[in-house]
C-alpha positions as CSV (number, residue, x, y, z in Angstrom):
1,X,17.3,8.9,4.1
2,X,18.1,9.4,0.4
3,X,17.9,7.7,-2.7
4,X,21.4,6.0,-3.7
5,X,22.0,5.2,-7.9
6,X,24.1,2.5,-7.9
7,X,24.1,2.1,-11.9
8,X,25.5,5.8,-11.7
9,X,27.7,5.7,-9.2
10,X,29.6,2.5,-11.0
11,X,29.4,4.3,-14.7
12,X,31.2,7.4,-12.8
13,X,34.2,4.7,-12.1
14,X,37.4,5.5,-13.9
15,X,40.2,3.3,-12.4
16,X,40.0,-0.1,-12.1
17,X,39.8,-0.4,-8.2
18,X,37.5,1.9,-6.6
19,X,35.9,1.7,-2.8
20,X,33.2,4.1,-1.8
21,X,31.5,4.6,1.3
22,X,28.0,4.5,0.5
23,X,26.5,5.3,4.2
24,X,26.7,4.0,7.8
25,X,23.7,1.2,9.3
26,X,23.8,0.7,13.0
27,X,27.9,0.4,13.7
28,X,28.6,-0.8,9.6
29,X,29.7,0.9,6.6
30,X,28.0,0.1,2.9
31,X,31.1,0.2,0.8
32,X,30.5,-0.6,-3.0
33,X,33.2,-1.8,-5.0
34,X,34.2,-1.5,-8.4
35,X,36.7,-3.8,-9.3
36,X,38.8,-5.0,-12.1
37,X,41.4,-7.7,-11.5
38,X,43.3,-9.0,-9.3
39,X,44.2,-7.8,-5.4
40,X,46.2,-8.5,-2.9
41,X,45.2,-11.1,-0.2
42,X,44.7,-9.8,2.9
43,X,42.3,-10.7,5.6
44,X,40.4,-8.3,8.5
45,X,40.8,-10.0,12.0
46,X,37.8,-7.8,13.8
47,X,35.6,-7.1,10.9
48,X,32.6,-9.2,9.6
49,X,32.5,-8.5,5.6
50,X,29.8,-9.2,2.8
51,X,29.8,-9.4,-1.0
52,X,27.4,-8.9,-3.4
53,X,27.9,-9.1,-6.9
54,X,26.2,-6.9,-9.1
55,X,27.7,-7.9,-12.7
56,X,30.6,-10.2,-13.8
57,X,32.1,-12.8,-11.8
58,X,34.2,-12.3,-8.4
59,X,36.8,-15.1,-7.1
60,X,37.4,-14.8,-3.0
61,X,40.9,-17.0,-2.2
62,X,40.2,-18.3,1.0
63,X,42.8,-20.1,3.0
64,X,41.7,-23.2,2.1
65,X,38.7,-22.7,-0.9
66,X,37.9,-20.1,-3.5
67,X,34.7,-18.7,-3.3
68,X,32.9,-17.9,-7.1
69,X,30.3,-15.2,-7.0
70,X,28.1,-14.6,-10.2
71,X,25.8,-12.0,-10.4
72,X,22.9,-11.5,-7.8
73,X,24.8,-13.8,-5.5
74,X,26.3,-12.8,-1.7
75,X,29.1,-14.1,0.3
76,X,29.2,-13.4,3.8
């Protein structure tokens, strides 16, 4: 086990879109993501996924909603 600083590891993020692996739990992947903008929509047929928003606001386009995070609030 280790200790993980997430306020350091998102002040280290220079480009707008970044995904990092943060470690492995059971058969999943922690993957913090610092984003900025818009991405493409895309959706993973075989993969559960979960947000969590740290700070600012994040807009999920569903097929048929949008989803508004603020922070301290998940999405699975």
């Amino acid at each position: 086990m280790e200790i993980i600083d997430i306020p350091q590891l998102i002040e280290d993020c220079t480009e707008k879109w970044q995904n990092l692996s943060l470690c492995n739990v059971n058969d999943s992947v922690v993957r913090l993501a610092v984003i900025e903008g818009e991405f493409h929509w895309h959706k993973h047929e075989k993969e559960d996924e979960f947000f969590f928003v740290i700070e600012g606001l994040l807009l999920i386009d569903l097929e048929d909603k949008v989803i508004e995070l603020k922070p301290k609030q998940g999405y699975t």
